[in-house]
SEROVO-119654 format. One record per residue (C-alpha): chain; y negated, x negated, z. Coordinates in Angstrom, 1 decimal, m for minus. Layout:
N
NODE   chaine        Y        X        Z
NODE        A        Y        X        Z
...
//
This chain:
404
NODE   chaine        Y        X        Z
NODE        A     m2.4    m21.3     m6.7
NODE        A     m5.7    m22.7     m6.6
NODE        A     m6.4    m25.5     m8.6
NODE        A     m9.2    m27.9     m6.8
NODE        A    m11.2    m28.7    m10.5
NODE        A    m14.0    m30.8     m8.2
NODE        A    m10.7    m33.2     m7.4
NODE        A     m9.4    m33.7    m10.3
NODE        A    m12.6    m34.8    m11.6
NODE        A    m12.9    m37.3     m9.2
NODE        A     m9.2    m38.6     m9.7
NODE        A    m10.2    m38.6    m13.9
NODE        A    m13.4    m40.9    m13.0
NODE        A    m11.8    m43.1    m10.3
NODE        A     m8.6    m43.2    m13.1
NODE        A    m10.9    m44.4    m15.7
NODE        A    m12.7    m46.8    m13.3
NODE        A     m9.7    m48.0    m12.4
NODE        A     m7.8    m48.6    m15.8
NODE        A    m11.2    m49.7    m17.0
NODE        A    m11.5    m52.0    m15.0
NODE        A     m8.2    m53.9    m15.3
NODE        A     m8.5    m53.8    m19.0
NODE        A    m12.0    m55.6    m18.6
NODE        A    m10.3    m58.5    m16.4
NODE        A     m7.3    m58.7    m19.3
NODE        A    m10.2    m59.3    m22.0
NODE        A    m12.2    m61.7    m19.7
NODE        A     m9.1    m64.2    m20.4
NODE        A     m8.9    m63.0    m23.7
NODE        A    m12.1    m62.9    m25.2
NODE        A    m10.9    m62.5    m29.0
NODE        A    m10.0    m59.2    m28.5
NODE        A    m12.4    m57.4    m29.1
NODE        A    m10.6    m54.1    m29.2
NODE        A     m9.4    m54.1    m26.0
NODE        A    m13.4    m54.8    m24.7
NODE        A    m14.4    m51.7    m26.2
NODE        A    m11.3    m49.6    m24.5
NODE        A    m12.7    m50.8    m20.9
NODE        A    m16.4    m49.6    m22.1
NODE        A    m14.8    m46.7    m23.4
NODE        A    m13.7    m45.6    m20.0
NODE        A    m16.6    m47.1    m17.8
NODE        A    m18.7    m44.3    m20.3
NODE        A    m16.4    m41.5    m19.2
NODE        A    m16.3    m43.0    m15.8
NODE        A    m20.3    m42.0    m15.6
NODE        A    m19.8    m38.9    m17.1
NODE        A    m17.1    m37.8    m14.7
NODE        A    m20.0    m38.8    m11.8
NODE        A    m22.5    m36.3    m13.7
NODE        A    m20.1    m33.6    m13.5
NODE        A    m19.4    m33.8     m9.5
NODE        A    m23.2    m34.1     m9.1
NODE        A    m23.7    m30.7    m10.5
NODE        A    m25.7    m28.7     m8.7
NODE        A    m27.5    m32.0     m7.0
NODE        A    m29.1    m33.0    m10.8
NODE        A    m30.5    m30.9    m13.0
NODE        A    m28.0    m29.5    m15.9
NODE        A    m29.2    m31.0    m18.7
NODE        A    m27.9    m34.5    m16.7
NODE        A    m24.5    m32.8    m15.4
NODE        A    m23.2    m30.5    m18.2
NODE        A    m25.2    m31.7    m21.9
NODE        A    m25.1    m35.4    m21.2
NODE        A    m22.0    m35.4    m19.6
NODE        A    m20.1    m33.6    m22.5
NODE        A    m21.7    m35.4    m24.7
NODE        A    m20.8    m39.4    m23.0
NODE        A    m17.1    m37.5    m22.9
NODE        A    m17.3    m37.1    m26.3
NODE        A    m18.9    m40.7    m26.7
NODE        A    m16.6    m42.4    m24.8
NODE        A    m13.2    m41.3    m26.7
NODE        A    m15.4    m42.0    m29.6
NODE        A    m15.5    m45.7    m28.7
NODE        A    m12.2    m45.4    m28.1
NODE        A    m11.2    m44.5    m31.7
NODE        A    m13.4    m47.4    m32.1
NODE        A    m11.5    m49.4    m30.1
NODE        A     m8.1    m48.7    m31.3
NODE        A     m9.0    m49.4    m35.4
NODE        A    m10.4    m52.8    m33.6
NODE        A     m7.1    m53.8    m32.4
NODE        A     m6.2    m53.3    m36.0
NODE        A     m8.5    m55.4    m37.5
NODE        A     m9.9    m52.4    m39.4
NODE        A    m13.8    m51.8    m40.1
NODE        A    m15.9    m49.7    m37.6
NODE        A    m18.7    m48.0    m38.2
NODE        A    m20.9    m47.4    m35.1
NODE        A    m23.1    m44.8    m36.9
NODE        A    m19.3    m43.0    m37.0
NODE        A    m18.6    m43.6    m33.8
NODE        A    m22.3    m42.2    m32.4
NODE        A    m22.7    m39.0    m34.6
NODE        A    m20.0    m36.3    m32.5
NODE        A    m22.2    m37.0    m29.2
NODE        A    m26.0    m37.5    m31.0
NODE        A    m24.6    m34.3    m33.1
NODE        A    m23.0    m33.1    m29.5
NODE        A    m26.4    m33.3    m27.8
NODE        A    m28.4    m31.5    m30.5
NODE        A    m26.5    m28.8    m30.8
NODE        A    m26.7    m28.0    m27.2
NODE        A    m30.7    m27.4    m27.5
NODE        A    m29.6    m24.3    m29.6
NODE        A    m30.1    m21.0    m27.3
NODE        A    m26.9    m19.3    m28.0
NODE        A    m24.9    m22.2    m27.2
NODE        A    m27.4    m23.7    m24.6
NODE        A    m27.1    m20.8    m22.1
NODE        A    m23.3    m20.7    m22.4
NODE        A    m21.0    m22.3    m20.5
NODE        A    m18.2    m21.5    m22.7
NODE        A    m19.9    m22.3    m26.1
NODE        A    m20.6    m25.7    m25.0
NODE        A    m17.3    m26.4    m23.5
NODE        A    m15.5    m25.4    m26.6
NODE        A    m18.0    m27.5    m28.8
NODE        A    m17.2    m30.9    m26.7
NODE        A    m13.9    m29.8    m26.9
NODE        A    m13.5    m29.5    m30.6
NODE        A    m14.5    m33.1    m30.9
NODE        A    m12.5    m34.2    m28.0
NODE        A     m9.2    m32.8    m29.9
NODE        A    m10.6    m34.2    m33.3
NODE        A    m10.9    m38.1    m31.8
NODE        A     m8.3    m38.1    m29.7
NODE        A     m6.1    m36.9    m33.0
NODE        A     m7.8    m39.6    m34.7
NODE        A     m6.8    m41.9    m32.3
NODE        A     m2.8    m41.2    m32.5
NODE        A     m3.3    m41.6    m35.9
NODE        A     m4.8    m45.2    m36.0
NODE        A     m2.1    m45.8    m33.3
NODE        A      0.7    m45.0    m35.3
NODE        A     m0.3    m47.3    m38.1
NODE        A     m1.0    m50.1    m35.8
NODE        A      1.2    m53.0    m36.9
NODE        A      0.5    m55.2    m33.8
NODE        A      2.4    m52.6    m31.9
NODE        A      6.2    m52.7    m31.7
NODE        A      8.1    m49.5    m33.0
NODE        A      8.5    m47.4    m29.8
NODE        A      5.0    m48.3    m28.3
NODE        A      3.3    m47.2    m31.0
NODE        A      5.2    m43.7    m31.3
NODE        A      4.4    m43.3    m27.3
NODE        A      1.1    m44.0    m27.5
NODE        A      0.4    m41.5    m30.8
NODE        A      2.3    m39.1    m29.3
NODE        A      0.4    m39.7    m25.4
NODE        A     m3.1    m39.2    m28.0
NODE        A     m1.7    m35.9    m30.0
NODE        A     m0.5    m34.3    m26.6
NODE        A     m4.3    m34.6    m26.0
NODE        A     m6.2    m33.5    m29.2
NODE        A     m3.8    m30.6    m29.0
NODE        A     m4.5    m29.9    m25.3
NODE        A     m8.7    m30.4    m25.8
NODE        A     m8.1    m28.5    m29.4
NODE        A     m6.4    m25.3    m26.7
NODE        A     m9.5    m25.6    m24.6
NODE        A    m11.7    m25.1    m27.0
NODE        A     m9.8    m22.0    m28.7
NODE        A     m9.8    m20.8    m25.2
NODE        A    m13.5    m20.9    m24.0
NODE        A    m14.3    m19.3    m27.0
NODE        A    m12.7    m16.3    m26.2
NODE        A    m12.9    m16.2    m22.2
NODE        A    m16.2    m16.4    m21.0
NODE        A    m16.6    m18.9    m18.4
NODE        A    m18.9    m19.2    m15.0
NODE        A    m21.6    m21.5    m15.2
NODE        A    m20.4    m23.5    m11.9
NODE        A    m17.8    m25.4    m12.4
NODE        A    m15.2    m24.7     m8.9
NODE        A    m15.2    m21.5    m10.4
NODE        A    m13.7    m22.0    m13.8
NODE        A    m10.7    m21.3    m13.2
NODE        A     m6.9    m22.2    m13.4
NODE        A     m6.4    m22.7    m17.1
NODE        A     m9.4    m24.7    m17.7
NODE        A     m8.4    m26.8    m14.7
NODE        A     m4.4    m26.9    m15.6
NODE        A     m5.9    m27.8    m19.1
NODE        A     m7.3    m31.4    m16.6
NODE        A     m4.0    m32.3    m15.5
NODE        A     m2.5    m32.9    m18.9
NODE        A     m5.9    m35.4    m19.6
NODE        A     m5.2    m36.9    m16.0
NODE        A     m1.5    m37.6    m17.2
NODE        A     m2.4    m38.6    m20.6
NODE        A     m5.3    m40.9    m19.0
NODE        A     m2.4    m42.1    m16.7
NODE        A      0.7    m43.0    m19.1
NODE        A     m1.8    m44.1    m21.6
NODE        A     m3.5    m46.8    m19.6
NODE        A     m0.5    m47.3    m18.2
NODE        A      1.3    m48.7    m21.3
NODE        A     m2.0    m49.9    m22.6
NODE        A     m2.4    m52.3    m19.4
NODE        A      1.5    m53.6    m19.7
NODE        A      0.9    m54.4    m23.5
NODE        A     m2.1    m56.2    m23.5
NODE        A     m1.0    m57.4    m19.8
NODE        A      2.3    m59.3    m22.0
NODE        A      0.1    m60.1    m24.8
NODE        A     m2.2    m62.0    m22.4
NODE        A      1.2    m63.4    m20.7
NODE        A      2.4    m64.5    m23.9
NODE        A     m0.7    m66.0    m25.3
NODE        A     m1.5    m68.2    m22.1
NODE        A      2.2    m69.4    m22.5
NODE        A      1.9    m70.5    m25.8
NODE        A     m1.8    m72.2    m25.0
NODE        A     m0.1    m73.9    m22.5
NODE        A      2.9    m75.0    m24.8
NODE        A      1.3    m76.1    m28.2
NODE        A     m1.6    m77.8    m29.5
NODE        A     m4.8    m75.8    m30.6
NODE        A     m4.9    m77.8    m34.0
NODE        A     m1.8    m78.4    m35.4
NODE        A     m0.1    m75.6    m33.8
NODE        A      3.0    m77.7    m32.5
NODE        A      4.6    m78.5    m29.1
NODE        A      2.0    m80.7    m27.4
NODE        A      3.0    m83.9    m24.9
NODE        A      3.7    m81.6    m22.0
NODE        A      6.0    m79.1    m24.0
NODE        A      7.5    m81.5    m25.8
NODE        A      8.0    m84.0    m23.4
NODE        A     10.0    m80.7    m20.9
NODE        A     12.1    m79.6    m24.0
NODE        A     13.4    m83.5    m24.9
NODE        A     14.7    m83.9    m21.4
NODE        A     16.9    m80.7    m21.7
NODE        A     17.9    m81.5    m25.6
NODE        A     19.0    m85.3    m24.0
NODE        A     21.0    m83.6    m20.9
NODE        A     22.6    m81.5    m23.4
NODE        A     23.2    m84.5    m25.6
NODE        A     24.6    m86.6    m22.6
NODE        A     26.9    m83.9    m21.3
NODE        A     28.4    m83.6    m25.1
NODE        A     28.4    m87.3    m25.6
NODE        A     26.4    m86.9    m28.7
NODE        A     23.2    m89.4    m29.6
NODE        A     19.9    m88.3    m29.9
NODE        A     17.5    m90.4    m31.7
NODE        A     13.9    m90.4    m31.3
NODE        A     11.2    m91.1    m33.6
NODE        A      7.4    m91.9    m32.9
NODE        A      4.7    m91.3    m36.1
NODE        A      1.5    m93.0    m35.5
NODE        A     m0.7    m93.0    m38.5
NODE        A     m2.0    m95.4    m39.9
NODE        A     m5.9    m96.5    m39.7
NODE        A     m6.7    m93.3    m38.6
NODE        A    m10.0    m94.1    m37.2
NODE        A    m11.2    m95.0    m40.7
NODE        A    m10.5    m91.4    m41.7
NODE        A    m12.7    m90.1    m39.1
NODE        A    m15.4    m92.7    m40.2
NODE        A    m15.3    m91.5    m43.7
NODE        A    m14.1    m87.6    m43.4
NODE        A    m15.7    m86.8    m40.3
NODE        A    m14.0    m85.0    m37.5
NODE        A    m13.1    m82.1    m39.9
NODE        A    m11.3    m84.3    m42.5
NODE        A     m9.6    m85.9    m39.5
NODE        A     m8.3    m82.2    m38.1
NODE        A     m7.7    m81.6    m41.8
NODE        A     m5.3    m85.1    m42.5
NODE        A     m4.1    m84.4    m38.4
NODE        A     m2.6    m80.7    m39.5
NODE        A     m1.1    m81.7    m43.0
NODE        A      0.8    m84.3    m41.8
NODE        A      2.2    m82.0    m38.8
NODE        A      3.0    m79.2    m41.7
NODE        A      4.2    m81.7    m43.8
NODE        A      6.4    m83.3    m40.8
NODE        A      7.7    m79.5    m39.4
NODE        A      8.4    m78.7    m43.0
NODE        A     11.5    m81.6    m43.3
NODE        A     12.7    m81.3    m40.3
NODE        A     15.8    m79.3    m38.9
NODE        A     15.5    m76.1    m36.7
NODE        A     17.1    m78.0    m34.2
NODE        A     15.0    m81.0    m34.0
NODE        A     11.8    m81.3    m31.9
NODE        A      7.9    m82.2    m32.7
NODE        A      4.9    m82.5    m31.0
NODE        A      2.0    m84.3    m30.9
NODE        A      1.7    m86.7    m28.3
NODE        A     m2.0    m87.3    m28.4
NODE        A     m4.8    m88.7    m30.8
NODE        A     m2.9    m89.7    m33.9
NODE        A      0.6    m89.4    m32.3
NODE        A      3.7    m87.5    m33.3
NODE        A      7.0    m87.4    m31.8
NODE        A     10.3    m86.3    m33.4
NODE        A     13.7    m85.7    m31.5
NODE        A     16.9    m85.3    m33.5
NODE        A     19.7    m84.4    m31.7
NODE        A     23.2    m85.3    m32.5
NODE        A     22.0    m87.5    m35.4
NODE        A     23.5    m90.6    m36.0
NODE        A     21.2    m94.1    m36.2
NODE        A     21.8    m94.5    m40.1
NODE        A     21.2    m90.8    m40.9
NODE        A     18.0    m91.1    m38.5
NODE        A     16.4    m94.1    m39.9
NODE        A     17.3    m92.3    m43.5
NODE        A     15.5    m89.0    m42.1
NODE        A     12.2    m91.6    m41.0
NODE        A     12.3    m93.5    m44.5
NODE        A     12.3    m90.1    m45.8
NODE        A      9.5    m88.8    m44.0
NODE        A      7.5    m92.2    m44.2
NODE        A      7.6    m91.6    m47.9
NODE        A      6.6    m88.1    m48.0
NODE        A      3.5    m88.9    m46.0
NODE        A      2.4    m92.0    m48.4
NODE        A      2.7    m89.6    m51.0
NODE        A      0.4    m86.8    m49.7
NODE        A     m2.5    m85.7    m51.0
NODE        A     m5.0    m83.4    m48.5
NODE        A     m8.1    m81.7    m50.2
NODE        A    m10.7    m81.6    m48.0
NODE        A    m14.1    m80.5    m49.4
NODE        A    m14.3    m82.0    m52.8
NODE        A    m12.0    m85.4    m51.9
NODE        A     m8.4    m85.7    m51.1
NODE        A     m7.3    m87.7    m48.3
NODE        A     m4.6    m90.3    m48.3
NODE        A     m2.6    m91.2    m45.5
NODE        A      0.5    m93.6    m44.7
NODE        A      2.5    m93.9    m41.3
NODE        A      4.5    m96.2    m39.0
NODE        A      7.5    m95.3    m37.7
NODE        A      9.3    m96.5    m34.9
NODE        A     12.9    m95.5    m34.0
NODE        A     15.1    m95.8    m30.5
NODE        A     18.4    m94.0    m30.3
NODE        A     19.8    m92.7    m26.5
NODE        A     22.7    m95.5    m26.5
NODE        A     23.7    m94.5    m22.9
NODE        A     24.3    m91.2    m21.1
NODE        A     21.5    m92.1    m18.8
NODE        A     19.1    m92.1    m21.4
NODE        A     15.4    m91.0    m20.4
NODE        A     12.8    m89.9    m22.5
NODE        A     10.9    m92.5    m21.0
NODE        A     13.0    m94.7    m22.1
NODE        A     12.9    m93.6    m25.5
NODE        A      9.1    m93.7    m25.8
NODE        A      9.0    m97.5    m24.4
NODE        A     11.6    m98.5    m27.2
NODE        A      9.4    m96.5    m29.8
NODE        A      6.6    m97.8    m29.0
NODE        A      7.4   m101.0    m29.0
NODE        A      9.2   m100.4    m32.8
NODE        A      5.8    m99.1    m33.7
NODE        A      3.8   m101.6    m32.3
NODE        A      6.2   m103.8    m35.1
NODE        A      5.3   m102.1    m37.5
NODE        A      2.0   m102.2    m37.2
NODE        A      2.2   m106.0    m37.0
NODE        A      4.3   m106.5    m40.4
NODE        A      2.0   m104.7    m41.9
NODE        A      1.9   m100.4    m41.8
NODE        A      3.5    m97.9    m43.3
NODE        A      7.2    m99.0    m42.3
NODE        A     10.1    m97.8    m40.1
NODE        A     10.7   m100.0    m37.8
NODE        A     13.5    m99.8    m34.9
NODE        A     16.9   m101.9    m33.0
NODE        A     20.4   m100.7    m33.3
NODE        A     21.8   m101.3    m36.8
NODE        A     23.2   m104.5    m38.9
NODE        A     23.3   m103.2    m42.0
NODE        A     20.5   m101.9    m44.1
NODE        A     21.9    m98.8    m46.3
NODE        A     22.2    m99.1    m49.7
NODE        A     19.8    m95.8    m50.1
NODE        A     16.8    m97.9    m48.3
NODE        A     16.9   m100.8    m50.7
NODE        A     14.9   m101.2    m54.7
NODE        A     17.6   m102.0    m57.3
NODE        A     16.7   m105.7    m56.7
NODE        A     17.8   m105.3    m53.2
NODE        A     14.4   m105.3    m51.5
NODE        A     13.3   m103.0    m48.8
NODE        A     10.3   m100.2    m49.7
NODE        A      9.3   m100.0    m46.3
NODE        A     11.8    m99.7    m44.0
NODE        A     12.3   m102.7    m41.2
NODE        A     15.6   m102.5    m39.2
NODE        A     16.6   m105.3    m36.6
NODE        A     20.0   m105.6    m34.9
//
């Protein structure tokens, strides 16, 4: 059987367009990775040197056998480059340009110059070389889950071996100079690059594809600064912990942070000290809470905590606790530490029918208190007696406000 070699080197250059292609769209959205730009470009270079090839015979052969070997030959380079990119590992570019510049010089020496089969074996040494380079850098890529990473490195060793075969081959079968003429082995020797071009982009499109998924979920879901639910998360999440606390009968209390005189912090830190005092007090916050309770910011210099199944003295404990924690923090930003304090207002789901809404109208209005008797208090309805653990040995209260 005769194996069409002009075909299959325009399924290789419309397969590289193609995967190319998508993997440019995935990095448009997802312009940090840097790595996965330089796979698209990879393949857009072999993309152009599969055109060179089918126009042999049309261009002269300097265009459709030495350049085109030798932008083969660059492109997997960039590709090598590509892969220790997604690793976060230092490239070189004088690395990645020497097997093609060294490619191209070689190929003005008569003996090889004038023979089809020395240059062929030449591109395909490097070929086989970075392609083995990039299984390795694959296989040591932590980003990559267990099983991806052993496909793709063995997807890249199938090919080094495969290019490695050519070459060993061509060096010992001379080969025509046109190319529908160069046989089945050579050609056969295509179809395992066309499959390795296939399942590699393949996988390498799903990854990034669910990395992109994943990130754009996780945008949507938590604040750029402090890395926490934001209103819309949070506000989705507390509805479902409240139905679940309804159908068990179970209370869930509710407690809104706004701190204190923030604006003054701005004035004297700047925007950067404000960030700063913004993402302590969240880490601080996140850091005392349960894995069951809920946070997120609800905008500016507002916090919100749910605590499901928590009782209104052990809640109120939990705030005084917190409200404490925060007066006592200290956040170094350039040479200066900034101080902070908090109100804190409290509203417990007293009826099955409890909203969210409801909860931040009650909250706020415990907050709003606060603020009014002065800052840096807890401050909510629902209990008559103050806990012995809130009070001074004298009896007084530190900062903690509670109303029946």
């Amino acid at each position: 059987m005769h194996l069409d070699i002009m075909t299959l080197l325009l399924i290789l250059g419309t397969g590289c367009l193609l995967i190319g292609a998508a993997l440019f769209v995935i990095w448009l959205q997802k312009r940090s990775e840097y790595g996965l730009f330089w796979w698209s470009v990879s393949l857009f270079i072999r993309t152009l040197a599969f055109a060179l090839m089918l126009l042999r015979a049309r261009i002269p052969d300097w265009l459709s056998i030495d350049v085109a070997l030798s932008l083969l030959v660059l492109g997997t380079g960039v590709s090598w480059a590509a892969a220790r990119l997604q690793s976060h590992r230092e490239v070189k570019m004088a690395v990645v340009l020497a097997p093609a510049v060294l490619l191209l010089l070689a190929f003005q020496v008569p003996e090889i110059r004038f023979s089809m089969s020395s240059r062929l074996a030449l591109a395909s040494v490097w070929l086989g070389l970075l392609a083995l380079g990039i299984a390795w850098e694959f296989r040591r890529q932590s980003r990559l889950h267990g099983h991806l990473r052993t496909v793709l490195a063995v997807v890249f060793t199938l090919s080094g071996i495969v290019h490695l075969s050519r070459a060993a081959y061509a060096s010992f079968h001379p080969l025509p100079d046109r190319l529908p003429e160069i046989g089945n082995v050579m050609a056969g020797s295509l179809y395992v690059f066309l499959l390795v071009l296939f399942v590699g982009g393949m996988v390498g499109i799903g990854f990034h594809w669910e990395q992109l998924v994943r990130s754009l979920k996780h945008e949507a879901e938590y604040d750029a600064l402090t890395e926490i639910h934001n209103r819309r998360a949070f506000a989705a999440r507390a509805e479902a912990l409240l139905a679940a606390g309804a159908r068990s009968g179970k209370q869930t209390v509710l407690l809104l942070f706004d701190l204190d005189h923030f604006k003054s912090v701005n004035d004297r830190f700047g925007h950067p000290g404000g960030d700063a005092a913004l993402k302590g007090f969240s880490q601080l916050v996140q850091g005392q809470l349960r894995n069951v309770d809920l946070f997120g910011r609800i905008g500016g210099e507002e916090f919100a905590a749910l605590l499901p199944g928590m009782s209104i003295e052990d809640a109120y404990r939990a705030a005084e606790r917190l409200r404490q924690a925060v007066a006592q923090l200290s956040i170094v930003h350039g040479n200066e530490a900034i101080s902070l304090t908090v109100s804190i207002g409290v509203a417990a789901s007293d009826t099955a029918a409890a909203t969210l809404d409801d909860l931040m109208v009650r909250a706020d209005a415990s907050v709003y208190e606060a603020k009014v008797r002065g800052r840096d208090q807890v401050h909510g309805p629902g209990i008559t007696r103050i806990p012995a653990a809130f009070r001074h040995p004298d009896g007084s209260l530190p900062g903690t406000l509670l109303t029946g």
